[in-house]
N, CA, C and O of each residue as an XYZ file, in Angstrom:
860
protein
N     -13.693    -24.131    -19.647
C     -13.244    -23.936    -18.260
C     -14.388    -24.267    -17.298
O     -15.547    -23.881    -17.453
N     -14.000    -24.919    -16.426
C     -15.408    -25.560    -15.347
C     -15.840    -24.398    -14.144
O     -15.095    -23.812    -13.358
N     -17.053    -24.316    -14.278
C     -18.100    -23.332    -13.775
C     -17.163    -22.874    -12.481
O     -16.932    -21.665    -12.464
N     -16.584    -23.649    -11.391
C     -15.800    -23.582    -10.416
C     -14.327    -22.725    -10.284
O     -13.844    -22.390     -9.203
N     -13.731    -22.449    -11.585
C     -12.493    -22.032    -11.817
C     -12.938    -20.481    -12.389
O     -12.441    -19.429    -11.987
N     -13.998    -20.611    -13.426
C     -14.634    -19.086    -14.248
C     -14.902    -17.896    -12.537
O     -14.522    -16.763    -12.243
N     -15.865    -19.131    -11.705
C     -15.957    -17.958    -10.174
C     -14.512    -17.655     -9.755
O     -14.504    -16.625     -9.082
N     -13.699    -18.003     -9.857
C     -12.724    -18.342     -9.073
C     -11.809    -17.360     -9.565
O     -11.180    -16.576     -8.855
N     -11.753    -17.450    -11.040
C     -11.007    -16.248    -12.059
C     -11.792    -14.590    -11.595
O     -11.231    -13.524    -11.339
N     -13.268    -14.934    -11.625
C     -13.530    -13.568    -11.364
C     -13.371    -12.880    -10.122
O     -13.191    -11.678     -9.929
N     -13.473    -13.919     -9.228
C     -12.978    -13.303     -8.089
C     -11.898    -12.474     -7.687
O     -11.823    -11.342     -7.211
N     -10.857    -13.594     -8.101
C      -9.367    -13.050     -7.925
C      -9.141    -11.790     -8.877
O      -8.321    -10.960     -8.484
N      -9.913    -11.524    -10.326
C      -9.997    -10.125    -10.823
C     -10.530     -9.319    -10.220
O     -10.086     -8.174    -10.313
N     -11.772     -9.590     -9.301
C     -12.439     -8.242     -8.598
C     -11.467     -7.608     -7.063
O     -11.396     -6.433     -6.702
N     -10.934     -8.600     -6.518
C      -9.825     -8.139     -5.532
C      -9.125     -7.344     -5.523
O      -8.074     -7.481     -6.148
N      -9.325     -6.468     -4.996
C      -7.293     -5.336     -5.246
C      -6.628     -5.667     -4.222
O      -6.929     -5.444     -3.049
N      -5.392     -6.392     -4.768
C      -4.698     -6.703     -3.432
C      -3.861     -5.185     -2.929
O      -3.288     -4.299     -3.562
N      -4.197     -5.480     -1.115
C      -3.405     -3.865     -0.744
C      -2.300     -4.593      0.594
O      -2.564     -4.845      1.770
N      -1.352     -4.724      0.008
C      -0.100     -4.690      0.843
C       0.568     -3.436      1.653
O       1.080     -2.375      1.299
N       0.299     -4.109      2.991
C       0.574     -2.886      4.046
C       1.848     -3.218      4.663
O       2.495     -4.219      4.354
N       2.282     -2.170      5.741
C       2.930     -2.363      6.829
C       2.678     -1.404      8.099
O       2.735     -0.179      7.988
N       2.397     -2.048      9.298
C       2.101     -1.019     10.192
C       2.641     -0.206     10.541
O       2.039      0.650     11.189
N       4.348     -0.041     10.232
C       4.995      1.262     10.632
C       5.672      2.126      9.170
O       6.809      2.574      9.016
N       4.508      2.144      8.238
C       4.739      2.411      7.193
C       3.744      4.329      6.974
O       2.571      4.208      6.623
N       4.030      5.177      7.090
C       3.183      6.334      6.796
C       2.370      6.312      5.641
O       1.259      6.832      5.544
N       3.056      5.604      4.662
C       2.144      6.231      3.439
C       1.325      4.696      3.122
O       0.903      4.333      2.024
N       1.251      3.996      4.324
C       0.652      2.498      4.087
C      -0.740      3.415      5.225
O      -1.914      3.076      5.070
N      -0.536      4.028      5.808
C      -1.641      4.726      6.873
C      -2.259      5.496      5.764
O      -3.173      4.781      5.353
N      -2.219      6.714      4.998
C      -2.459      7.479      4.454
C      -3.436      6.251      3.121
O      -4.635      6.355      2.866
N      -2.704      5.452      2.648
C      -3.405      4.594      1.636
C      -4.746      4.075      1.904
O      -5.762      4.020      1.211
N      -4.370      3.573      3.543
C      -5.471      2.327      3.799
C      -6.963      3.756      4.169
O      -8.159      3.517      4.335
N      -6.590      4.494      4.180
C      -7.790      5.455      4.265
C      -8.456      5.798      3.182
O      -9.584      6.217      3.439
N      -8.142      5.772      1.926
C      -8.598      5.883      0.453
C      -9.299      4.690      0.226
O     -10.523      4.644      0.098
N      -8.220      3.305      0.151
C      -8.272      2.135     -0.721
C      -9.619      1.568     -0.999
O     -10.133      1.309     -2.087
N     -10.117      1.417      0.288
C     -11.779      0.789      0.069
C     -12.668      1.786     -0.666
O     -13.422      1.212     -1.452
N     -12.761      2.729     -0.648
C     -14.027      3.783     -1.340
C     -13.099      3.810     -2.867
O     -13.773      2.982     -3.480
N     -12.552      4.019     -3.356
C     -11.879      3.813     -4.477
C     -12.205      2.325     -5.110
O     -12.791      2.407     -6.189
N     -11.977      1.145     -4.711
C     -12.291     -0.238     -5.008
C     -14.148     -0.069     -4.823
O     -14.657     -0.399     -5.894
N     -14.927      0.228     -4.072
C     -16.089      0.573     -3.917
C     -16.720      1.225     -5.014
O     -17.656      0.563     -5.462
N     -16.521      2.259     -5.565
C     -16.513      3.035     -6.204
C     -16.340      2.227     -7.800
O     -16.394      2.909     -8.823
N     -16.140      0.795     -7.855
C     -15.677      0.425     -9.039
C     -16.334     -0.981     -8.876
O     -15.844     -1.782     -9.672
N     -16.988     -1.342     -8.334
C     -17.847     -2.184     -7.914
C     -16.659     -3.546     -7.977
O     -16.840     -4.557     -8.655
N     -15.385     -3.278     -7.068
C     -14.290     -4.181     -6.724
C     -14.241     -4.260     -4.859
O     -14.902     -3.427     -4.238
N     -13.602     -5.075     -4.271
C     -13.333     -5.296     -2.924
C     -11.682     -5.513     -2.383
O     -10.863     -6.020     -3.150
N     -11.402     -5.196     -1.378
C     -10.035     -4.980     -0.989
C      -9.282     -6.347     -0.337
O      -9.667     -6.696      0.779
N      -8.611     -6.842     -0.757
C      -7.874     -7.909      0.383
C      -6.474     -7.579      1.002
O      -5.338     -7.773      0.570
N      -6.949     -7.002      2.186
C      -5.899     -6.590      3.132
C      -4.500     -7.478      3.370
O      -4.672     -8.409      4.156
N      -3.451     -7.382      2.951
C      -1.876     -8.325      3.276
C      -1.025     -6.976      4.149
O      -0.455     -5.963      3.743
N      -1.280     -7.568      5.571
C      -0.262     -6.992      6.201
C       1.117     -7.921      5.947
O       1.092     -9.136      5.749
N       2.465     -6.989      6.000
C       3.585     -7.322      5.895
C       4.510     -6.731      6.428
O       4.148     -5.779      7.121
N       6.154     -7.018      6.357
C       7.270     -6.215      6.819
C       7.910     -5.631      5.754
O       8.343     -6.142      4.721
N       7.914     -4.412      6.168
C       8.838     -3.937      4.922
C      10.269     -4.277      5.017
O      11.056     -4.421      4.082
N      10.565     -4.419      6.691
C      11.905     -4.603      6.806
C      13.014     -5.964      5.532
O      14.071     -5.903      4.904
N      11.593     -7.319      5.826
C      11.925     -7.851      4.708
C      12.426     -7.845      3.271
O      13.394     -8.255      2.629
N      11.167     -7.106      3.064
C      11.379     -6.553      1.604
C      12.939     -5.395      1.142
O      13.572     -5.495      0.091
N      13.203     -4.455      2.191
C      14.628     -3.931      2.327
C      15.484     -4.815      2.043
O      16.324     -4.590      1.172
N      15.443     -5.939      2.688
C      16.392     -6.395      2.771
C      16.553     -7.178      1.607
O      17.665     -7.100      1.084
N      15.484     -8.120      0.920
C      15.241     -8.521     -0.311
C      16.039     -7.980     -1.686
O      16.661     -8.603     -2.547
N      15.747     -6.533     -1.517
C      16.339     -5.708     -2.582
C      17.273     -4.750     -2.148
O      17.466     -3.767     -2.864
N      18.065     -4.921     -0.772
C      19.075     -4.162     -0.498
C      18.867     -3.115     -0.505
O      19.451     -2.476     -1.381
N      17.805     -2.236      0.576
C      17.702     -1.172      0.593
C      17.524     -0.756      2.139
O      17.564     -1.654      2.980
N      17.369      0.300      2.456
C      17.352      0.427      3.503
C      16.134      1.754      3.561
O      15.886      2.591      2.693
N      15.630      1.603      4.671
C      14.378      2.265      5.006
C      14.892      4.135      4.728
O      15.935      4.532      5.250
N      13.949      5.175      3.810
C      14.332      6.104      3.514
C      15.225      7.153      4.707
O      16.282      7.753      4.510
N      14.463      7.119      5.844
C      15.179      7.983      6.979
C      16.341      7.615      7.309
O      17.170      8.323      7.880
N      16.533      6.003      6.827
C      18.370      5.815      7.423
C      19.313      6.377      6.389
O      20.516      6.120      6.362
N      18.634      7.221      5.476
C      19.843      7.842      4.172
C      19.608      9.491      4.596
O      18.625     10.151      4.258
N      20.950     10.072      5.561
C      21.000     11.383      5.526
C      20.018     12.811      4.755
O      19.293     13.640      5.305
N      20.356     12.645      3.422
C      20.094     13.088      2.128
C      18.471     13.037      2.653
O      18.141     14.054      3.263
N      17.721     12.303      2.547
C      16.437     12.154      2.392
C      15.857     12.082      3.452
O      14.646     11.908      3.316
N      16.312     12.159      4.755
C      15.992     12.063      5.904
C      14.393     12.937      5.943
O      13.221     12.562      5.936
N      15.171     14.443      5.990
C      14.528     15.354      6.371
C      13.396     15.777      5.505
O      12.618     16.649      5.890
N      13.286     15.251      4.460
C      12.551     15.601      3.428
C      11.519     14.280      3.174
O      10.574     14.532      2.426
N      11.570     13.304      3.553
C      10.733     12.055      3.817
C       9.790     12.840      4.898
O       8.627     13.185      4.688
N      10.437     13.023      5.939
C       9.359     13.143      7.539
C       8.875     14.623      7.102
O       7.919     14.956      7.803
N       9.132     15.326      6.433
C       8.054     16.486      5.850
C       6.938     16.045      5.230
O       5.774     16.321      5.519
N       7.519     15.039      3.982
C       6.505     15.045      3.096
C       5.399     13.582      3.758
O       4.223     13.442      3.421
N       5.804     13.074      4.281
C       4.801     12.425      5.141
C       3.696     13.319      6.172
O       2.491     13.117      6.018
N       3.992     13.938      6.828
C       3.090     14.813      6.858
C       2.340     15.744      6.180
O       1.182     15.997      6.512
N       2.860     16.240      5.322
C       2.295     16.843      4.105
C       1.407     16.087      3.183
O       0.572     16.801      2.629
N       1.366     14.581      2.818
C       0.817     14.063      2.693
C      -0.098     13.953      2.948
O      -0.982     14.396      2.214
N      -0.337     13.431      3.896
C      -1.451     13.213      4.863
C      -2.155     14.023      5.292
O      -3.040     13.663      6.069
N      -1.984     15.711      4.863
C      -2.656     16.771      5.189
C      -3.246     17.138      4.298
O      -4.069     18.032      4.497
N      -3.022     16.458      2.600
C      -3.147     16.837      1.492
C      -3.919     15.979      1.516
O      -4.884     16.229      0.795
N      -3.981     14.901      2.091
C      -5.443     13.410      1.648
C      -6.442     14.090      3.102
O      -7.442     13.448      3.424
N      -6.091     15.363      3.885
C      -7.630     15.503      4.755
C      -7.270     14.684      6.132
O      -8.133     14.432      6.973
N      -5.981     14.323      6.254
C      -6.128     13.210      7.779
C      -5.026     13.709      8.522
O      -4.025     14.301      8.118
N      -5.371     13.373      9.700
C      -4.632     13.780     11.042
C      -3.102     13.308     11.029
O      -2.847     12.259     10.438
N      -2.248     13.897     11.540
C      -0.958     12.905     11.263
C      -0.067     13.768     12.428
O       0.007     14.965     12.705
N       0.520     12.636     12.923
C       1.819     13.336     13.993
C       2.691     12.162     13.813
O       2.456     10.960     13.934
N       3.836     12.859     13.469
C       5.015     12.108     13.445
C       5.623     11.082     14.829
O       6.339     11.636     15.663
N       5.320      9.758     14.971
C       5.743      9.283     16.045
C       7.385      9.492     16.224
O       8.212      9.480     15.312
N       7.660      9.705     17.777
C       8.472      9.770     18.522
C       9.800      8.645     17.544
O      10.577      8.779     16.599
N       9.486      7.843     18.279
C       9.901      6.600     17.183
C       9.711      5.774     16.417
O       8.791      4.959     16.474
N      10.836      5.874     15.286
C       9.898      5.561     13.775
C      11.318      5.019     12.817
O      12.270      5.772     13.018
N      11.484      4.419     12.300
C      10.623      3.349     12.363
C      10.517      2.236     13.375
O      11.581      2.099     13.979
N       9.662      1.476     13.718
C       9.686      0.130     14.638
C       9.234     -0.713     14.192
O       8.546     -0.687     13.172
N       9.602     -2.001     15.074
C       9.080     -3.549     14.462
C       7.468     -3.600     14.486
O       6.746     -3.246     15.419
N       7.101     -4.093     13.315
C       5.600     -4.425     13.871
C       5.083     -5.731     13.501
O       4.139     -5.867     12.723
N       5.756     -6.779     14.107
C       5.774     -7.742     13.499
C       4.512     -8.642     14.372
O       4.003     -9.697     13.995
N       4.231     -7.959     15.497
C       3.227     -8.427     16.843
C       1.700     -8.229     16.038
O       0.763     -8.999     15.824
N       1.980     -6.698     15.694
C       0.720     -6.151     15.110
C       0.224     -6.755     13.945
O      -0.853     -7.345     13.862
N       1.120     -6.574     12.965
C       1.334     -8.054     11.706
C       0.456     -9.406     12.058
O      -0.560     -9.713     11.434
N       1.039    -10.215     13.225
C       0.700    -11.597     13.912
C      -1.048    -11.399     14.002
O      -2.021    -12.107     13.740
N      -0.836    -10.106     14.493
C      -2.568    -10.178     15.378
C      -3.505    -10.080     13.663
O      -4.233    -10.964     13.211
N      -3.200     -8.829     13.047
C      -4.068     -9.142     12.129
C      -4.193    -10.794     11.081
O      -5.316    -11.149     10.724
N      -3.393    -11.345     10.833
C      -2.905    -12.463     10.473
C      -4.502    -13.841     11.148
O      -5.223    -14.708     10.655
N      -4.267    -13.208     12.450
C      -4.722    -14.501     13.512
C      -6.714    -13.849     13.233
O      -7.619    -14.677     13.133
N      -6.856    -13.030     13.194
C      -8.484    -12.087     12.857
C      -8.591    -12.597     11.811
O      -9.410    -13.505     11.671
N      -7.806    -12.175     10.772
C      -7.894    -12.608      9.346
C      -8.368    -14.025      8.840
O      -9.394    -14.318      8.228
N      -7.646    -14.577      9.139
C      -7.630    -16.874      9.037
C      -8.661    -16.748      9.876
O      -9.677    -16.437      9.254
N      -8.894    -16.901     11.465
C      -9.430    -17.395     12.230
C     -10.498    -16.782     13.133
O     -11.074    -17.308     14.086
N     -10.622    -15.688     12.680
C     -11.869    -15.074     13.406
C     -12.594    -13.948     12.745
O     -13.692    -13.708     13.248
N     -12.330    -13.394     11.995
C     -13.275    -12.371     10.758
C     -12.317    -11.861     10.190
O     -11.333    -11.561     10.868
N     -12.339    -11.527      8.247
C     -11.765    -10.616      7.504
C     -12.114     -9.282      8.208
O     -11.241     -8.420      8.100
N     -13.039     -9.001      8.792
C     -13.776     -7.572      8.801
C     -13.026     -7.012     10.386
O     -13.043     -5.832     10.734
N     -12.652     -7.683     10.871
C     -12.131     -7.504     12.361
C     -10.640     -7.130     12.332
O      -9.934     -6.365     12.990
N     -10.438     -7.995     11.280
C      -8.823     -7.803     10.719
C      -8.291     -6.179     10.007
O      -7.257     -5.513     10.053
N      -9.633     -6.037      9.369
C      -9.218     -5.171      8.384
C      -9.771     -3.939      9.385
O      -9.569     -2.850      8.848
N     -10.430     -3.824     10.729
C     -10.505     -2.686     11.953
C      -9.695     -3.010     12.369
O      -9.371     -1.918     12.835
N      -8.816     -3.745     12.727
C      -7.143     -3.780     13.541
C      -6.235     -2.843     12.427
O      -5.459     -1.925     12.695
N      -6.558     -3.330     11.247
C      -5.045     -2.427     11.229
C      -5.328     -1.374     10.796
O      -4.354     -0.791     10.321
N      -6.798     -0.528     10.707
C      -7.175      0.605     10.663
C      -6.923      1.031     12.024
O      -6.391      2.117     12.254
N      -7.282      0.219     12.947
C      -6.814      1.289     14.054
C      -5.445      1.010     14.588
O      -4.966      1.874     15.323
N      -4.742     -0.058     14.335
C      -3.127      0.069     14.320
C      -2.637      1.046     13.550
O      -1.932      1.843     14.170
N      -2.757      1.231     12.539
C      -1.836      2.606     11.273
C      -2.459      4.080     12.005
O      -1.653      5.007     12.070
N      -3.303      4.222     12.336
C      -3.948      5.104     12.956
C      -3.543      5.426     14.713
O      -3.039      6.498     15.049
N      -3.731      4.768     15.305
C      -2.828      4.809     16.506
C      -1.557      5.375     16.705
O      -1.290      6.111     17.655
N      -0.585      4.965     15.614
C       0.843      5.077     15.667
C       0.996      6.061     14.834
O       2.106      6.584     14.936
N       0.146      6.630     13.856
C       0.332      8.163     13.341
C       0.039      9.073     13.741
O       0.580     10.179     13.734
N      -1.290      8.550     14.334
C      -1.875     10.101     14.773
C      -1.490     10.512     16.690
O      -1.157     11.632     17.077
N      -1.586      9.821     17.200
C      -1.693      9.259     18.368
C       0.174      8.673     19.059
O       0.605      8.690     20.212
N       0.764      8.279     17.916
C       2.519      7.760     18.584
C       2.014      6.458     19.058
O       2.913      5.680     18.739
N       1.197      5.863     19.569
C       1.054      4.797     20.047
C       2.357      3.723     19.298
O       2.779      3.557     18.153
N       2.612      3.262     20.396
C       3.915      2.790     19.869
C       3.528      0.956     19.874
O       3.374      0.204     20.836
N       3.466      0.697     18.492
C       3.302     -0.648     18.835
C       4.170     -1.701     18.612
O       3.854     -2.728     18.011
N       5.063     -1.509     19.000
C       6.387     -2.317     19.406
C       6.001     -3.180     20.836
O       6.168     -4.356     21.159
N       5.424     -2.040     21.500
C       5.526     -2.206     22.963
C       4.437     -2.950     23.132
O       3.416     -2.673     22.502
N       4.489     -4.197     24.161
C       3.618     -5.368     24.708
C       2.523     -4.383     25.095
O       1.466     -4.275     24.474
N       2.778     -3.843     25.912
C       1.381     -3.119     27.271
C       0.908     -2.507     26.138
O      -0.060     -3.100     25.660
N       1.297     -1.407     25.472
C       0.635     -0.602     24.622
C      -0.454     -1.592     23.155
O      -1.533     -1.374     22.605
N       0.325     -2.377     23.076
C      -0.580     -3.338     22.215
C      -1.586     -3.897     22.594
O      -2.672     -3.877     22.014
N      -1.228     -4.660     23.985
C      -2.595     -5.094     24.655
C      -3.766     -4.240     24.723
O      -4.904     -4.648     24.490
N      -3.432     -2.894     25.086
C      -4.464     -1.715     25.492
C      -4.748     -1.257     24.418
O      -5.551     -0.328     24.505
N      -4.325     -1.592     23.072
C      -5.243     -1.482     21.949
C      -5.947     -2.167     21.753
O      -7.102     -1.756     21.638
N      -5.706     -3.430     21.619
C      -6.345     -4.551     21.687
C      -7.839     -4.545     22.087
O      -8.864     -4.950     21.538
N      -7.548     -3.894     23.320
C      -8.728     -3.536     24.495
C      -9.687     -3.101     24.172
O     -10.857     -3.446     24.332
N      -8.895     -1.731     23.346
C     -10.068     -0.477     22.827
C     -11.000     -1.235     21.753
O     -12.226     -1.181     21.653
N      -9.917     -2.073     20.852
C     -10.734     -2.953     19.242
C     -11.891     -3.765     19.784
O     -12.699     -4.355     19.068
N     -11.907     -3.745     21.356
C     -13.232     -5.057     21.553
C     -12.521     -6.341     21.525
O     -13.184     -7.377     21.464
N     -11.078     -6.383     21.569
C     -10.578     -7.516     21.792
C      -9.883     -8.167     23.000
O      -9.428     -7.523     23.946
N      -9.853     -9.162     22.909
C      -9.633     -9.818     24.602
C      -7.828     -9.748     24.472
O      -7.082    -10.486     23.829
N      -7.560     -8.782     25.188
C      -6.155     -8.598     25.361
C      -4.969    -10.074     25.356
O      -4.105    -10.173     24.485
N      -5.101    -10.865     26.206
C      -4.718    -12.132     26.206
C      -5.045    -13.008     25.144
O      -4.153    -13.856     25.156
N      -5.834    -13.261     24.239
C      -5.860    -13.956     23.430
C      -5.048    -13.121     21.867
O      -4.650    -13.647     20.828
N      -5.050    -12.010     22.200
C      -4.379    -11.291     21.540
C      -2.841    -11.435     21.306
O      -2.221    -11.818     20.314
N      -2.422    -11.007     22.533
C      -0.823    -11.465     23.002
C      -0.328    -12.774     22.750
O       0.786    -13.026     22.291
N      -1.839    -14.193     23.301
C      -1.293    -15.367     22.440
C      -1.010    -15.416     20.991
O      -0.082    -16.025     20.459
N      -1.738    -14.844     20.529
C      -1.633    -14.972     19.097
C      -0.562    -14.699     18.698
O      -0.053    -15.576     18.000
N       0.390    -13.232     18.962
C       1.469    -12.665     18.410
C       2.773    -13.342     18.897
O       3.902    -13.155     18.442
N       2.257    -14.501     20.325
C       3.690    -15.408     20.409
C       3.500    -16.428     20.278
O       4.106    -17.241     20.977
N       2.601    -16.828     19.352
C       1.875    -18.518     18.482
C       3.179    -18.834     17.340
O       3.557    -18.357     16.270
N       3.435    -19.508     17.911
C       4.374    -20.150     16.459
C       3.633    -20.346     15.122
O       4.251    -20.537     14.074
N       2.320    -20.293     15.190
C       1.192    -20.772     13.899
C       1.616    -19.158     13.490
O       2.476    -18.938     12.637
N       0.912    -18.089     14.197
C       1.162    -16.655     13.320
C       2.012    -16.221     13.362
O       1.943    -15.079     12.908
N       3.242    -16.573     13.799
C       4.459    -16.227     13.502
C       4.813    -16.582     11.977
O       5.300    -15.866     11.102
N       4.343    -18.140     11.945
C       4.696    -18.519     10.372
C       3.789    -18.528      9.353
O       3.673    -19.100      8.269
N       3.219    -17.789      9.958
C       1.631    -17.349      8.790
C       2.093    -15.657      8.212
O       2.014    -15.307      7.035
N       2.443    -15.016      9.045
C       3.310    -13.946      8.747
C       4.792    -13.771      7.794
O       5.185    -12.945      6.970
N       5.258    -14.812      8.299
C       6.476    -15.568      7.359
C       5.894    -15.625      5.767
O       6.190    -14.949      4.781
N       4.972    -16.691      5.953
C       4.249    -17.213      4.364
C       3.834    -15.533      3.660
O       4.299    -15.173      2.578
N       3.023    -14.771      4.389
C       2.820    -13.475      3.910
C       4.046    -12.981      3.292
O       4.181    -12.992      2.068
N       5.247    -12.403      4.354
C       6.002    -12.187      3.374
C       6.890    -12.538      2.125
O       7.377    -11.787      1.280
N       6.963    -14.113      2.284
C       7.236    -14.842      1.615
C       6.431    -14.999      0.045
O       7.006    -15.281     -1.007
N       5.030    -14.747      0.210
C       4.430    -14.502     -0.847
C       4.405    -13.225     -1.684
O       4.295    -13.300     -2.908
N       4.503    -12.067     -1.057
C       4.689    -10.997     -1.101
C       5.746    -10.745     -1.703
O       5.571    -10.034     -2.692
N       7.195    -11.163     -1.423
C       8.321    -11.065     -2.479
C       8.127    -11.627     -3.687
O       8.388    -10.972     -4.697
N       7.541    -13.184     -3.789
C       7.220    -13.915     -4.663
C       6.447    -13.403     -5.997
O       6.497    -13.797     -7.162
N       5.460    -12.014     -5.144
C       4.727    -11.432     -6.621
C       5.274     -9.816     -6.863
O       4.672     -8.861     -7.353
N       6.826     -9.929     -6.247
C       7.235     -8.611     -6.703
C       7.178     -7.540     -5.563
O       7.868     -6.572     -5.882
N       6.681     -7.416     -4.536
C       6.023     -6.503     -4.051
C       7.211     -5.865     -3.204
O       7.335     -6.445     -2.125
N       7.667     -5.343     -3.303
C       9.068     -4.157     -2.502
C       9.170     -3.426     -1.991
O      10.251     -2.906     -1.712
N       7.994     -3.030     -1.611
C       7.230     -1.610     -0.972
C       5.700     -1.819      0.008
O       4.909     -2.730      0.250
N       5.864     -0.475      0.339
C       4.583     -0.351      0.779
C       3.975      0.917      0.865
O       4.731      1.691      1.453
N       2.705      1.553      0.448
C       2.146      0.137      0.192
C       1.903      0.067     -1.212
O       1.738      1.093     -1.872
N       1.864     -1.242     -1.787
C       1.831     -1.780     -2.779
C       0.106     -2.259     -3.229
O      -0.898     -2.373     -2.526
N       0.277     -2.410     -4.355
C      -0.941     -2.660     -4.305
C      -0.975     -3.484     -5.821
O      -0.342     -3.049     -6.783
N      -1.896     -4.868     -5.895
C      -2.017     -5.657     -7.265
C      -3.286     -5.696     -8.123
O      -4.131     -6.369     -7.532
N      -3.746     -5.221     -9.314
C      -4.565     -4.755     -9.376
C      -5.205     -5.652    -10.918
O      -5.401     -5.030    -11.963
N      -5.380     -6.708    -10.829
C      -5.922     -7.356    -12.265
C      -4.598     -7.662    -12.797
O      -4.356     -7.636    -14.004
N      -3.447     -8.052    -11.592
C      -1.943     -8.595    -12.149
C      -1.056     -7.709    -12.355
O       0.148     -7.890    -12.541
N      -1.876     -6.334    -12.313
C      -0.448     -5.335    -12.704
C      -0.415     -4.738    -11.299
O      -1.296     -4.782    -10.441
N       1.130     -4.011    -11.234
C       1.491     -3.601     -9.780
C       1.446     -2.107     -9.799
O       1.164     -1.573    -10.872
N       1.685     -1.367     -8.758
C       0.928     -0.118     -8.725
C       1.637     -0.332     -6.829
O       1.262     -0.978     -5.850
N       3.031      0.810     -7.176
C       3.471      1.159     -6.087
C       3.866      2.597     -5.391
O       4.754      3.307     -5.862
N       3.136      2.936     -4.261
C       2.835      3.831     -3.674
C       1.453      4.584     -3.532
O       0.539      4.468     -4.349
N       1.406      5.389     -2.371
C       0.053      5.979     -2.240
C       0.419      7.383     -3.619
O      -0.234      8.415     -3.466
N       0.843      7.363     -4.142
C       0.679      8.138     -4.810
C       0.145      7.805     -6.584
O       0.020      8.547     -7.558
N      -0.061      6.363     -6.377
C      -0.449      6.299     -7.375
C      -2.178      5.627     -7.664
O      -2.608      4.743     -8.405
N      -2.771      6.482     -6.751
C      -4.198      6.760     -6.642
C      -5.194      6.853     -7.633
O      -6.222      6.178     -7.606
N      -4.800      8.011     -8.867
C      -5.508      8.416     -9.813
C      -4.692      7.201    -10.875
O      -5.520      6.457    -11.402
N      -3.345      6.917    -11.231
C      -3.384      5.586    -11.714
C      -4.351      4.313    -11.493
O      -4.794      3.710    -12.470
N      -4.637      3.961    -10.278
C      -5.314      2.844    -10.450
C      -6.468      2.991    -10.300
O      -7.159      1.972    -10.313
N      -7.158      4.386    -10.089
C      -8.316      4.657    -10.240
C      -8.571      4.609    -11.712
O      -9.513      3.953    -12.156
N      -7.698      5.333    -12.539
C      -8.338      4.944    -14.175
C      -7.911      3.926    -14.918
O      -8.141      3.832    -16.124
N      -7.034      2.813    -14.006
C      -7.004      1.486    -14.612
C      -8.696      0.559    -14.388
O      -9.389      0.035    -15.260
N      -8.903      0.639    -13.065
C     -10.619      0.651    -12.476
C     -11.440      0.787    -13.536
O     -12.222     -0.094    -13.894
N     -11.263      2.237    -14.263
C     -12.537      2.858    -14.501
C     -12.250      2.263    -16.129
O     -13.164      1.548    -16.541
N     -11.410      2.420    -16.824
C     -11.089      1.522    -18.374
C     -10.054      0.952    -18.655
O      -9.263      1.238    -19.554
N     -10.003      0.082    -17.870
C      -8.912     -1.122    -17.684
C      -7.508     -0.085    -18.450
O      -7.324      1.111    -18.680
N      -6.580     -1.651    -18.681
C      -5.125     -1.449    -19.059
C      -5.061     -0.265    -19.929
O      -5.919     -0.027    -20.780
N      -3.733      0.690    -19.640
C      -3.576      1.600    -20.617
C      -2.095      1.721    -20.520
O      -1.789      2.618    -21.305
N      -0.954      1.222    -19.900
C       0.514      0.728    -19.976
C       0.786      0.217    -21.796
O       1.679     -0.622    -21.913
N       0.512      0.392    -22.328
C       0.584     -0.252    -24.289
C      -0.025      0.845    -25.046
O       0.081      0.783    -26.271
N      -0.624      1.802    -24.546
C      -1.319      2.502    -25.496
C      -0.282      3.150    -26.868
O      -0.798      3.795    -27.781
């Protein structure tokens, strides 16, 4: 195998891919673990924001709060969650919403202006809208995040009505179905999948002595 493909293999093994969504609770609660966990294992994180709405629809499902039955017991244990991982959490007003703007912007950081800028947007997007309600559906309210990230509000807003990150977002989810991924957040870990924040101490001791799914 040529010296070029062996880097190339190891790379893509040291990655944990972490598939998000910004109006996802337990994609907020995750992205607060994920890096010190991958850290911790001398691995690195590659952030895929996405829609879950897609993925619903992919596999014919519909987002947990639109099923009676589980309504009330989802928006508990999301907070409960999140009180149990140590972090702040308030149930936004409205929930779920599109975040397909917020999606765009990290997308446009990501490709074209820093991984590292990308991956503080949607720490402080998932964070905003949990702890805070910040509703990022809404134009004004996005811009004025924007603001706070050190980012130039207007080049921001271009980005999220760029036909380029519109269909760079597309390809995301498009890839994202392609390797299975149905949820959020999801996460790919040396090829095997690993879905939900609850499965933490799973892929922490896949990390620590690889595969154990055959034992």
């Amino acid at each position: 195998m040529p010296i070029d493909d062996v880097s190339a293999l190891r790379s893509q093994r040291s990655a944990l891919q972490f598939f998000f969504d910004f109006s996802s609770p337990y994609s907020y609660i995750a992205s607060e673990w994920i890096e010190a966990v991958a850290a911790r294992h001398g691995r690195h994180v590659q952030w895929q924001a996405m829609l879950l709405g897609v993925t619903f629809q992919a596999a014919e499902l519909k987002p947990p709060v639109a099923y009676p039955l589980k309504r009330e017991y989802v928006l508990r244990d999301f907070e409960r969650s999140a009180h149990f991982a140590g972090l702040p959490y308030r149930q936004p007003e409205k929930f779920p919403i599109p975040t397909q703007n917020a999606a765009r912007v990290f997308w446009w950081l990501n490709d074209s202006v820093d991984g590292a800028r990308a991956v503080a947007w949607a720490r402080a997007g998932l964070r905003a809208y949990f702890t805070r309600g910040v509703p990022l559906n809404d134009a004004a309210a996005l811009r004025e995040l924007a603001s706070e990230q050190g980012l130039d509000a207007d080049a921001a807003e271009a980005a999220w009505s760029d036909e380029r990150w519109k269909q760079r977002l597309k390809q995301a989810n498009e890839e994202a179905l392609a390797r299975g991924v149905f949820g959020a957040p999801f996460f790919i870990v040396d090829g095997e999948p690993f879905w939900g924040n609850d499965r933490q101490a799973q892929i922490e001791r896949w990390l620590a002595s690889g595969p154990f799914t055959r034992l």
